[in-house]
Chimera marker file (.cmm) of the C-alpha trace (Angstrom):
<marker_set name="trace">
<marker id="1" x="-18.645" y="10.908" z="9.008" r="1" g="1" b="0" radius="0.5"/>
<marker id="2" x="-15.963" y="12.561" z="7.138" r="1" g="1" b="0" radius="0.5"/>
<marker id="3" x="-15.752" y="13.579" z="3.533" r="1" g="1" b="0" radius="0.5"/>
<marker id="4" x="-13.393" y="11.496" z="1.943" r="1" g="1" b="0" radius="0.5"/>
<marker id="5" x="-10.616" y="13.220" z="0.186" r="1" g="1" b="0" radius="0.5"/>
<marker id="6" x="-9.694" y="11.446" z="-3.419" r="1" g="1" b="0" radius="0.5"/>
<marker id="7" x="-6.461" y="12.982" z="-5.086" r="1" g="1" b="0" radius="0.5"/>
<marker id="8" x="-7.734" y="13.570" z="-8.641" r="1" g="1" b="0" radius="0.5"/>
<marker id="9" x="-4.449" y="12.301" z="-10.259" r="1" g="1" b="0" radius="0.5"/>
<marker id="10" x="-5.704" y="8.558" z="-8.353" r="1" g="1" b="0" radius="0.5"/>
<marker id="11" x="-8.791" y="8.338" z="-10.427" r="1" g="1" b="0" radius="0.5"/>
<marker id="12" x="-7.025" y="8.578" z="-14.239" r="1" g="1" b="0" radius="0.5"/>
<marker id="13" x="-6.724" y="5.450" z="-16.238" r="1" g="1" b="0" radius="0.5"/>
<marker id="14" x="-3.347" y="3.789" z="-16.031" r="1" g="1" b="0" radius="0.5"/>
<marker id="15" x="-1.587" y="2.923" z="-19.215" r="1" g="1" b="0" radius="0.5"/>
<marker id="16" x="-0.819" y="-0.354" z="-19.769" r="1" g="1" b="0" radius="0.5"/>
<marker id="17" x="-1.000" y="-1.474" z="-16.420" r="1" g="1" b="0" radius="0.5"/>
<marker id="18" x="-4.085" y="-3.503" z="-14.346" r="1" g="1" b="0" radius="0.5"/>
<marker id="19" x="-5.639" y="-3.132" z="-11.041" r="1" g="1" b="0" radius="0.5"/>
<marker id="20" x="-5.883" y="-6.501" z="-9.357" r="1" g="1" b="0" radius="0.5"/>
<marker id="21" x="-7.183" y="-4.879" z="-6.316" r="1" g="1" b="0" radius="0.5"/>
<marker id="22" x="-8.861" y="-2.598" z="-4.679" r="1" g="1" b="0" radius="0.5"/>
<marker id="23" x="-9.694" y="-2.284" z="-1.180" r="1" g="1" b="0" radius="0.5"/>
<marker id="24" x="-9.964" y="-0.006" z="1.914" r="1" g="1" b="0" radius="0.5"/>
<marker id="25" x="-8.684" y="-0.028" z="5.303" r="1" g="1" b="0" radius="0.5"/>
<marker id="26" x="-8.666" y="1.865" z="8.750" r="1" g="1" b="0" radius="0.5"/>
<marker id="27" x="-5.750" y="4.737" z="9.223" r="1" g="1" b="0" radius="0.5"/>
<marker id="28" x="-3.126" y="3.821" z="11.652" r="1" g="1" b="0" radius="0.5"/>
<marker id="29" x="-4.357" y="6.666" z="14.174" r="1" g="1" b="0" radius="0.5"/>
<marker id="30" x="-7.966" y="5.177" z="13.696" r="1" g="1" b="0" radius="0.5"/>
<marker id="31" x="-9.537" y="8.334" z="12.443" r="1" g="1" b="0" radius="0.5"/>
<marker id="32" x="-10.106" y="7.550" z="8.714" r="1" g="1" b="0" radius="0.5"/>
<marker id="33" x="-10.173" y="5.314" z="6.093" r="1" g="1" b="0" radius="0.5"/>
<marker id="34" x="-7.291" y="4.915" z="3.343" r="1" g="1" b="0" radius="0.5"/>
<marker id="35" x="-8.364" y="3.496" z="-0.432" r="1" g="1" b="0" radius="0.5"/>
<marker id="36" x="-5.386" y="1.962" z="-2.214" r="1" g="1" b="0" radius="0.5"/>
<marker id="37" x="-4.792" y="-0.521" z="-5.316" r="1" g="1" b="0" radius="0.5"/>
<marker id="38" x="-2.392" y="-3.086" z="-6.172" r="1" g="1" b="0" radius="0.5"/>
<marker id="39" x="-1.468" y="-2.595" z="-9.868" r="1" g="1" b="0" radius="0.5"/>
<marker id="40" x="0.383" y="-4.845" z="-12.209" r="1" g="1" b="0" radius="0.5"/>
<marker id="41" x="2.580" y="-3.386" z="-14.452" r="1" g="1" b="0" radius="0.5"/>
<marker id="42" x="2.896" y="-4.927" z="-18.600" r="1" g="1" b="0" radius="0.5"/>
<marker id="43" x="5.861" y="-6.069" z="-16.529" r="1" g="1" b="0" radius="0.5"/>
<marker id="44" x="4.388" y="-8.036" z="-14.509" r="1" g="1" b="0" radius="0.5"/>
<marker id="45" x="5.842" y="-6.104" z="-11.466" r="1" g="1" b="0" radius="0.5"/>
<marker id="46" x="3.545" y="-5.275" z="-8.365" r="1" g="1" b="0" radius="0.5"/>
<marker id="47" x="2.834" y="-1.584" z="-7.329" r="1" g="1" b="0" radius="0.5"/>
<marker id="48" x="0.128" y="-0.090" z="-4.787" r="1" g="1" b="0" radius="0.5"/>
<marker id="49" x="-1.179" y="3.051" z="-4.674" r="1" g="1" b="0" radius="0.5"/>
<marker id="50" x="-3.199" y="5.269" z="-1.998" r="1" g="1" b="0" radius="0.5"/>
<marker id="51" x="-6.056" y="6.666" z="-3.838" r="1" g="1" b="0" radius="0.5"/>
<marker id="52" x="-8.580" y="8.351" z="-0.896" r="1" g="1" b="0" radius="0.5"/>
<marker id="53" x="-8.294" y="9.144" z="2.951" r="1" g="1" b="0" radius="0.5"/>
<marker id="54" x="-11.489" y="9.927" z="4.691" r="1" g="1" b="0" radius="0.5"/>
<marker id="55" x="-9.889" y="11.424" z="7.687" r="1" g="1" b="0" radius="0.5"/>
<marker id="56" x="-7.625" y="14.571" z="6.363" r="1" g="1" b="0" radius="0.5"/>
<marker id="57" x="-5.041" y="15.487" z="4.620" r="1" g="1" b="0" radius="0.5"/>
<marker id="58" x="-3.025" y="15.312" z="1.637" r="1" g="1" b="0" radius="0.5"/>
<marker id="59" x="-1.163" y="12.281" z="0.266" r="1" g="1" b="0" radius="0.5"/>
<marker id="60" x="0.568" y="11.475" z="-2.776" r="1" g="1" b="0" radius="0.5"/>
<marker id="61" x="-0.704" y="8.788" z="-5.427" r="1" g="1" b="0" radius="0.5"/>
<marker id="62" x="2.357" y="7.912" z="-7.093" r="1" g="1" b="0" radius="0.5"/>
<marker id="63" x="2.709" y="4.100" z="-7.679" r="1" g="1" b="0" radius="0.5"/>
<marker id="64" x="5.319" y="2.814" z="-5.740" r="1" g="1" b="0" radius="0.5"/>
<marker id="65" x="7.175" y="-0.936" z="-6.420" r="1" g="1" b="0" radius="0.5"/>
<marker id="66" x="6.365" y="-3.185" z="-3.853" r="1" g="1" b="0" radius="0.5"/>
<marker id="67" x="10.292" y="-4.383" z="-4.347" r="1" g="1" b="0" radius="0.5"/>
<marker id="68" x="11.073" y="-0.865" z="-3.299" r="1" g="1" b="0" radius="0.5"/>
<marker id="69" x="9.238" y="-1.760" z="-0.123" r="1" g="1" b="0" radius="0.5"/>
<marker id="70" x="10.568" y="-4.545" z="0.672" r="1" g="1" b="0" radius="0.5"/>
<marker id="71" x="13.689" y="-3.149" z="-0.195" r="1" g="1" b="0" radius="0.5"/>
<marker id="72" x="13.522" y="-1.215" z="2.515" r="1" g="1" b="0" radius="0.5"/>
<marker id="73" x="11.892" y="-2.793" z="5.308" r="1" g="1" b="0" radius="0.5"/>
<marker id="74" x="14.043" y="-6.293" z="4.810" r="1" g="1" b="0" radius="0.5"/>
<marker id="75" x="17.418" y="-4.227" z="4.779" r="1" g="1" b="0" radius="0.5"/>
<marker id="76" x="16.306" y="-2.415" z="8.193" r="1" g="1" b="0" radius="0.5"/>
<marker id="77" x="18.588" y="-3.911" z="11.435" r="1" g="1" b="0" radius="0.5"/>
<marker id="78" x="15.489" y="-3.522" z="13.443" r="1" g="1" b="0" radius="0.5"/>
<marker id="79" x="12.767" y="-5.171" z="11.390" r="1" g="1" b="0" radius="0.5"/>
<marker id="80" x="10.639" y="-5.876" z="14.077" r="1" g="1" b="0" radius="0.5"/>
<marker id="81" x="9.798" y="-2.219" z="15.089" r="1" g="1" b="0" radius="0.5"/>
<marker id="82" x="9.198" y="-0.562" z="11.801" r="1" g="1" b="0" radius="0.5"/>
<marker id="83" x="7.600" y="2.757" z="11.783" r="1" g="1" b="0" radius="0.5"/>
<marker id="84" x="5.915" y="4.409" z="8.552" r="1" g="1" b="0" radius="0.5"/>
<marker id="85" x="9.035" y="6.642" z="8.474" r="1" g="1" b="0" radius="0.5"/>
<marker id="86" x="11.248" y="3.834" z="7.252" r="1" g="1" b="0" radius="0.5"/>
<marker id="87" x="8.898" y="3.975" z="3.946" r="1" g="1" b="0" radius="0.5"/>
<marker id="88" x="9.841" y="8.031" z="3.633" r="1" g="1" b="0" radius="0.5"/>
<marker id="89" x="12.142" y="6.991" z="1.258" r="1" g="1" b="0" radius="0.5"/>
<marker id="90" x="9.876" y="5.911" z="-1.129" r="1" g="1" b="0" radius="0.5"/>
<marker id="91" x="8.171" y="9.722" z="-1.212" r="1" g="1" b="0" radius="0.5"/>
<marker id="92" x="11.289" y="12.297" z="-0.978" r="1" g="1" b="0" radius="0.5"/>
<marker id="93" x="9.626" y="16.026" z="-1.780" r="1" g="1" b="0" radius="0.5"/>
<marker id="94" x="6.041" y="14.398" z="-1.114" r="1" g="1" b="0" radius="0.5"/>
<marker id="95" x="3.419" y="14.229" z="0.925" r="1" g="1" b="0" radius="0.5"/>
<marker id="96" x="4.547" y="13.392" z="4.481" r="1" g="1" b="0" radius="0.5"/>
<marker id="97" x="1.447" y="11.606" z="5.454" r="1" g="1" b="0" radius="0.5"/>
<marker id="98" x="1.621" y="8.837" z="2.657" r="1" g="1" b="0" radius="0.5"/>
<marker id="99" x="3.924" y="6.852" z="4.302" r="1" g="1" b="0" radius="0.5"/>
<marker id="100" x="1.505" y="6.164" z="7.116" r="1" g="1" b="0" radius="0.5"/>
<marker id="101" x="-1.480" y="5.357" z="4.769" r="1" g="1" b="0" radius="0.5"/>
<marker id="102" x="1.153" y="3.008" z="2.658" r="1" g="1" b="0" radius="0.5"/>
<marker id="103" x="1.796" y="1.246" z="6.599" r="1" g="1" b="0" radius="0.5"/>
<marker id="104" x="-1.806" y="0.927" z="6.851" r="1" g="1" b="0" radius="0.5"/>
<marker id="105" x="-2.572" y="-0.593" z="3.587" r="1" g="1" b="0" radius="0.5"/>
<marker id="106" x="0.492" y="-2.860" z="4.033" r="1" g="1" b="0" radius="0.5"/>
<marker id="107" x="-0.635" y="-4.397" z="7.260" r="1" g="1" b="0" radius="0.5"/>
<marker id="108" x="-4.079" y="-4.556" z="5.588" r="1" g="1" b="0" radius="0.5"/>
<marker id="109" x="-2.724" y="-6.726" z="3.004" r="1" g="1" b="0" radius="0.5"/>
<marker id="110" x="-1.207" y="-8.818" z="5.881" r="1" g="1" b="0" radius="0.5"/>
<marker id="111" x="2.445" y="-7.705" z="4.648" r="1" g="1" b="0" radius="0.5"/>
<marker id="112" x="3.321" y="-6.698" z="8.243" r="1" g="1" b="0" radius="0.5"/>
<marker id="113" x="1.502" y="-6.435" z="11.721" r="1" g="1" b="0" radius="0.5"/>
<marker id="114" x="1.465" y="-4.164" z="14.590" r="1" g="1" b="0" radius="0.5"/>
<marker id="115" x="3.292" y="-4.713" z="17.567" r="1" g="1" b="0" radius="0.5"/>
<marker id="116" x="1.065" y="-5.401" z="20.679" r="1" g="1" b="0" radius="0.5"/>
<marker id="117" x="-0.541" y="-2.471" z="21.793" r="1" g="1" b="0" radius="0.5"/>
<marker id="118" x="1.588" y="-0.245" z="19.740" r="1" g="1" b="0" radius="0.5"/>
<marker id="119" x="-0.458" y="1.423" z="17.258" r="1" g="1" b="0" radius="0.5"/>
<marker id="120" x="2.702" y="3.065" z="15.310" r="1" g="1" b="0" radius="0.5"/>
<marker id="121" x="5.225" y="-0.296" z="15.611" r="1" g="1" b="0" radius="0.5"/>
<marker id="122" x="4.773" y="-2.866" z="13.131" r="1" g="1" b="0" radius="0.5"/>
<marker id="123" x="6.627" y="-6.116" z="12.816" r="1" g="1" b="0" radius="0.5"/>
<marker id="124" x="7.665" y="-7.640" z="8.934" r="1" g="1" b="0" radius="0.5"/>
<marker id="125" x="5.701" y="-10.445" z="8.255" r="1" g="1" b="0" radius="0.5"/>
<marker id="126" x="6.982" y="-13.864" z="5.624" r="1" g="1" b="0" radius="0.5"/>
<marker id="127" x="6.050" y="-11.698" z="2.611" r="1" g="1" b="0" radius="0.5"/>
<marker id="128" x="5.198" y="-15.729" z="0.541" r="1" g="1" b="0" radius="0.5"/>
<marker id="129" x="1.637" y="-15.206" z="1.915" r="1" g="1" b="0" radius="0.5"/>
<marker id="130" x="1.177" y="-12.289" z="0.501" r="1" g="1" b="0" radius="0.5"/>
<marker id="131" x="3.172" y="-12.892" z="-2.186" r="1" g="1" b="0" radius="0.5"/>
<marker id="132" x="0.290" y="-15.932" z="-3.268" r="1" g="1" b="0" radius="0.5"/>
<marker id="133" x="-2.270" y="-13.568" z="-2.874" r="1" g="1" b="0" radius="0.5"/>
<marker id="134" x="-0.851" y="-11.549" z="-5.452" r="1" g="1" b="0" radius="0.5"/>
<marker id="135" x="-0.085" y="-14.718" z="-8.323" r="1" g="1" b="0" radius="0.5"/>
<marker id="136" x="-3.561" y="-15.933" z="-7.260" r="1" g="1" b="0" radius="0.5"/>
<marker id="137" x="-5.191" y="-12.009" z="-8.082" r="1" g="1" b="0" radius="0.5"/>
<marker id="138" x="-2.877" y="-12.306" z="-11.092" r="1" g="1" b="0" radius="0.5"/>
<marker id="139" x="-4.212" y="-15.421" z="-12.337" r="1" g="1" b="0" radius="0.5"/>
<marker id="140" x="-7.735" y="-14.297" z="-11.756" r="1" g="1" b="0" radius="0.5"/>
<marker id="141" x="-7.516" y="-11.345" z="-13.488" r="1" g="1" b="0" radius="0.5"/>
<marker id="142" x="-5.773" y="-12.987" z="-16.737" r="1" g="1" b="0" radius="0.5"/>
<marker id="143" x="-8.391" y="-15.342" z="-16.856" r="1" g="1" b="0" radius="0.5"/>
<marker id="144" x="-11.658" y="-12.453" z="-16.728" r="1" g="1" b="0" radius="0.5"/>
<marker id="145" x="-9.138" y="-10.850" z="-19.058" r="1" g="1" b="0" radius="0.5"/>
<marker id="146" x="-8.813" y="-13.580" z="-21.414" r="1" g="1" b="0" radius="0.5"/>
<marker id="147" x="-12.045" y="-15.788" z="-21.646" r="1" g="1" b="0" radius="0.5"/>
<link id1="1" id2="2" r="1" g="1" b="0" radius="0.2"/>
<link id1="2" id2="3" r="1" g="1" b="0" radius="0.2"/>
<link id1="3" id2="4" r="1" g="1" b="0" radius="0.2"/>
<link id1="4" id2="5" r="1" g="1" b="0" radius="0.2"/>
<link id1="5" id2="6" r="1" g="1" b="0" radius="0.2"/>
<link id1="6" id2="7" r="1" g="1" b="0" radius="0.2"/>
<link id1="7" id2="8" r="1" g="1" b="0" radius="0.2"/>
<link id1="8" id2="9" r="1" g="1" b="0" radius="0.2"/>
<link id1="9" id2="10" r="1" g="1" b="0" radius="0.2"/>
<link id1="10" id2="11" r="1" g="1" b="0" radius="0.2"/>
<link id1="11" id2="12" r="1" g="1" b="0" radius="0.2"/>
<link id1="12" id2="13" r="1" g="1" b="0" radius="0.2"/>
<link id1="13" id2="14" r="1" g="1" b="0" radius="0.2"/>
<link id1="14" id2="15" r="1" g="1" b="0" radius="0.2"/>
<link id1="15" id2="16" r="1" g="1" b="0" radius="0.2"/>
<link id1="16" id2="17" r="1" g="1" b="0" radius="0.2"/>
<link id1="17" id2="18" r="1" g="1" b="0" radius="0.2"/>
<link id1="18" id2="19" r="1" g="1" b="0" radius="0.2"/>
<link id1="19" id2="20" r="1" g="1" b="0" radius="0.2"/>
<link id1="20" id2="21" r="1" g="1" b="0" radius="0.2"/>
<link id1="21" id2="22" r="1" g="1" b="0" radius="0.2"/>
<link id1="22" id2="23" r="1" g="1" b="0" radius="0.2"/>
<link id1="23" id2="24" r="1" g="1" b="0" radius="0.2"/>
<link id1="24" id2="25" r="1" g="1" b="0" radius="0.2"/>
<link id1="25" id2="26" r="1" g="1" b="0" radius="0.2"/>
<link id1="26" id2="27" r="1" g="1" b="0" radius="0.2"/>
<link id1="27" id2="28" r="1" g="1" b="0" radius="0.2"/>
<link id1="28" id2="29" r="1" g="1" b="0" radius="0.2"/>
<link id1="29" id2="30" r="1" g="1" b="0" radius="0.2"/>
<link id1="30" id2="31" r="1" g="1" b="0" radius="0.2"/>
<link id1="31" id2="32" r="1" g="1" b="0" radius="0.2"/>
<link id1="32" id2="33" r="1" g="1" b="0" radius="0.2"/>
<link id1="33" id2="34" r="1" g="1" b="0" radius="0.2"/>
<link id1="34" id2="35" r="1" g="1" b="0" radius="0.2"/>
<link id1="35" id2="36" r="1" g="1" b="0" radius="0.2"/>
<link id1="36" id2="37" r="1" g="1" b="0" radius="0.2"/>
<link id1="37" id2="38" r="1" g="1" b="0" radius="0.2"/>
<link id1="38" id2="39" r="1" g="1" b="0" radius="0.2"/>
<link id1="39" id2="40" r="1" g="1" b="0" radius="0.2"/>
<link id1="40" id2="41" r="1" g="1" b="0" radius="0.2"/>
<link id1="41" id2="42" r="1" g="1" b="0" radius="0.2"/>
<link id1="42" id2="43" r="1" g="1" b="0" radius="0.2"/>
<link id1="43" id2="44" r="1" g="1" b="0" radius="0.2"/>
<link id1="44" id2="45" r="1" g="1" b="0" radius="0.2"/>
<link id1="45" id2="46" r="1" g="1" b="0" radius="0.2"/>
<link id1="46" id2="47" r="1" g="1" b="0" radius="0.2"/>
<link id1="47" id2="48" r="1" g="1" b="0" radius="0.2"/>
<link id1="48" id2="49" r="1" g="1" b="0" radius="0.2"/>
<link id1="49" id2="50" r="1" g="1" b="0" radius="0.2"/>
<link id1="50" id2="51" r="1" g="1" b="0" radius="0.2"/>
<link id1="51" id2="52" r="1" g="1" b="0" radius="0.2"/>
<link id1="52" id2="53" r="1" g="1" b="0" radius="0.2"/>
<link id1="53" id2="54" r="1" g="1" b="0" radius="0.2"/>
<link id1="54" id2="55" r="1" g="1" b="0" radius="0.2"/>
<link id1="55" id2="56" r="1" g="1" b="0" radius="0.2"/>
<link id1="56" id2="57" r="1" g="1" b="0" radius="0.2"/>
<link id1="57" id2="58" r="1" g="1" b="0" radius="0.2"/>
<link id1="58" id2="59" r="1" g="1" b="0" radius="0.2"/>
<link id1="59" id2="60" r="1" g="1" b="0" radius="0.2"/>
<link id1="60" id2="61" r="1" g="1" b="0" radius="0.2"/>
<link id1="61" id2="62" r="1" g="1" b="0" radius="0.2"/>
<link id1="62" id2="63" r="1" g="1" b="0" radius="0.2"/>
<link id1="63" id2="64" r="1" g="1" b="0" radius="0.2"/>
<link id1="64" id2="65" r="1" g="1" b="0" radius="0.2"/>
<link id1="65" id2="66" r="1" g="1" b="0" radius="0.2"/>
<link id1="66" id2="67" r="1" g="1" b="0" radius="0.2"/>
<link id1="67" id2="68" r="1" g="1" b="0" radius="0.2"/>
<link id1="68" id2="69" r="1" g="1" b="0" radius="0.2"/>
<link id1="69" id2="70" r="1" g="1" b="0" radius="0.2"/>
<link id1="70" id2="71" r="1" g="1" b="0" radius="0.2"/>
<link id1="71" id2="72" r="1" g="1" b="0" radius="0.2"/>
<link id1="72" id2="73" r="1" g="1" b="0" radius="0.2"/>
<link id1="73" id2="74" r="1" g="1" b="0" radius="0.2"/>
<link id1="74" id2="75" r="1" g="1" b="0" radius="0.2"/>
<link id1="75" id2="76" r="1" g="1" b="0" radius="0.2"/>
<link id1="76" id2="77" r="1" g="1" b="0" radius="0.2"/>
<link id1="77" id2="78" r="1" g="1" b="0" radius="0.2"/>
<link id1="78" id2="79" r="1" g="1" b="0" radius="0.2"/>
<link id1="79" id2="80" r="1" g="1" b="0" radius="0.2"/>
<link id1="80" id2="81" r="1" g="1" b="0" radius="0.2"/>
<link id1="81" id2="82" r="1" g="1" b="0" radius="0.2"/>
<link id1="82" id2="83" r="1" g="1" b="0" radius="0.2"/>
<link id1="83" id2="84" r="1" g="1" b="0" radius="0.2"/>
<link id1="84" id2="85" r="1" g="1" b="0" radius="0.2"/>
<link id1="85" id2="86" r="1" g="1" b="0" radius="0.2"/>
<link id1="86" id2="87" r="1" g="1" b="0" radius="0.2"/>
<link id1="87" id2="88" r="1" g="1" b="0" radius="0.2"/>
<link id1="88" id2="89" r="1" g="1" b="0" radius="0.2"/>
<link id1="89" id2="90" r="1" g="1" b="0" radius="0.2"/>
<link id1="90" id2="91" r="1" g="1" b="0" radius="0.2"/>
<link id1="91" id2="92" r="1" g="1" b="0" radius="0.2"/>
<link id1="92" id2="93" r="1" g="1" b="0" radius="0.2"/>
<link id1="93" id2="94" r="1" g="1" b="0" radius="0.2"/>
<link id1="94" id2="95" r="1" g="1" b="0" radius="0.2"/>
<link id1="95" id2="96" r="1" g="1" b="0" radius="0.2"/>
<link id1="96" id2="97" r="1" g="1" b="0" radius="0.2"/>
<link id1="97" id2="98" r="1" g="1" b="0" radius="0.2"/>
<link id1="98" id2="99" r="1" g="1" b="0" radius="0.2"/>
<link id1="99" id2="100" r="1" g="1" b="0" radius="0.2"/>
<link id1="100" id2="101" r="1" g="1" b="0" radius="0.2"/>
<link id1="101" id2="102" r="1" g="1" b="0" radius="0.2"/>
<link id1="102" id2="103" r="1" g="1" b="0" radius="0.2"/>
<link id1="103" id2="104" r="1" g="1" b="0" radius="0.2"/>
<link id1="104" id2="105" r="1" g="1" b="0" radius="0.2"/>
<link id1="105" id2="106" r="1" g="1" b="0" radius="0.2"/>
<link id1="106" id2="107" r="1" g="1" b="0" radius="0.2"/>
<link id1="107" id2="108" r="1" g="1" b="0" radius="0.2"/>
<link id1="108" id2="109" r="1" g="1" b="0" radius="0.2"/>
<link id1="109" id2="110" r="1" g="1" b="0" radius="0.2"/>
<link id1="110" id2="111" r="1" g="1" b="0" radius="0.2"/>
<link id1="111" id2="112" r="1" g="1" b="0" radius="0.2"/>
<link id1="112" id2="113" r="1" g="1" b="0" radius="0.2"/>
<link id1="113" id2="114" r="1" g="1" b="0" radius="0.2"/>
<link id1="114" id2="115" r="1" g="1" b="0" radius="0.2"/>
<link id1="115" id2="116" r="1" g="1" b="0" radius="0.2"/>
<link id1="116" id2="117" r="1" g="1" b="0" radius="0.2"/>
<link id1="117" id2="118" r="1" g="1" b="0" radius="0.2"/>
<link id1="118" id2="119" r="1" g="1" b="0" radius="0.2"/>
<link id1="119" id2="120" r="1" g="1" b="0" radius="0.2"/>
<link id1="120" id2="121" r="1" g="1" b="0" radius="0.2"/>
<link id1="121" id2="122" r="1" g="1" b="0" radius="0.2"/>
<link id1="122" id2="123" r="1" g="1" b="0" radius="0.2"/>
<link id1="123" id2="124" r="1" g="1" b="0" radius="0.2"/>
<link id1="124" id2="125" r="1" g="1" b="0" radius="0.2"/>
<link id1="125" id2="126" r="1" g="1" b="0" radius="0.2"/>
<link id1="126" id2="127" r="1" g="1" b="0" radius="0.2"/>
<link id1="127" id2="128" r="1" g="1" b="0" radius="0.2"/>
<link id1="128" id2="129" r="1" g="1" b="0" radius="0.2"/>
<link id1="129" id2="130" r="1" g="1" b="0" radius="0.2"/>
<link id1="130" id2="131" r="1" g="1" b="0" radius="0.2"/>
<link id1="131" id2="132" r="1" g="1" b="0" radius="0.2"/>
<link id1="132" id2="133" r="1" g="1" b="0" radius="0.2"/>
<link id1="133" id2="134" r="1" g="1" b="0" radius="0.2"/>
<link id1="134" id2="135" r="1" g="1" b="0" radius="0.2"/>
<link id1="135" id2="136" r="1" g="1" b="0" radius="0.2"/>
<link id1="136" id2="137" r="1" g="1" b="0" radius="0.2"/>
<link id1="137" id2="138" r="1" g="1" b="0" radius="0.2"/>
<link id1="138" id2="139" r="1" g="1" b="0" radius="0.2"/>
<link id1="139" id2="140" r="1" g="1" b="0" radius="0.2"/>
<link id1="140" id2="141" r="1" g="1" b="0" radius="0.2"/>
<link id1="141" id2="142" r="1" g="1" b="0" radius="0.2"/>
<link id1="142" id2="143" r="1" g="1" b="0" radius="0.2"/>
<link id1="143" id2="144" r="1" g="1" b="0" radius="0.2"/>
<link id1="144" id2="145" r="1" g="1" b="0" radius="0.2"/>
<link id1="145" id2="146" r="1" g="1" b="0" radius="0.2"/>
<link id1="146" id2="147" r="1" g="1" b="0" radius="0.2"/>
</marker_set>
């Protein structure tokens, strides 16, 4: 098996901001396994994060706004063929692998799905789903916050 690769900048604390998740999922080639979080802001405004790959290579662990991501892959004509690439955007001067692992975390999450057969083409999904996951992590983690 691998050695998973954790960028050392993904394991510092995060000022005022909480991690309501974290969770691992399968590459889009299949040959590794991507860590991420989702992170609340003191804004209350979601953000996820890659924080390991266990198959190679480098990748960035900014925090990136999910509304930049749906920014993006809501204003697309073609929303039902999405590629990582349409989330290079969100990583100008970074790592060009990121984008991929942020795909794979995404459909993880259930935020979109692949296409059929086609391991690179993903389709948007209703982001409400998801969007309840995220008020129900929030109100789980207010109340281990706040007994």
């Amino acid at each position: 098996m691998p050695e998973t690769k954790i960028n050392p900048r993904a394991t510092q604390a995060i000022p005022n901001r909480h991690i309501l998740k974290t969770s691992t999922c399968e590459a889009l080639s299949g040959n590794g396994t991507i860590g991420y979080e989702l992170i609340l802001d003191n804004k209350k405004a979601l953000h996820i994060r890659i924080t390991s790959n266990s198959g190679g290579g480098y990748f960035s662990s900014e925090l990136v706004p999910m509304s930049g991501i749906e920014g993006i892959l809501f204003s697309l004509a073609d929303d039902e063929r999405l590629t990582s690439t349409a989330l290079q955007p969100l990583f100008k001067g970074k790592s060009v692998n990121t984008p991929a692992f942020l795909m794979a975390a995404l459909r993880n999450e259930g935020f979109v799905k692949p296409i059929g057969e086609l391991k690179r083409y993903h389709q948007c999904l209703d982001s409400k789903p998801f969007k309840a996951l995220i008020k129900k992590l929030q109100k789980l983690s207010t109340s281990t916050t706040n007994p």
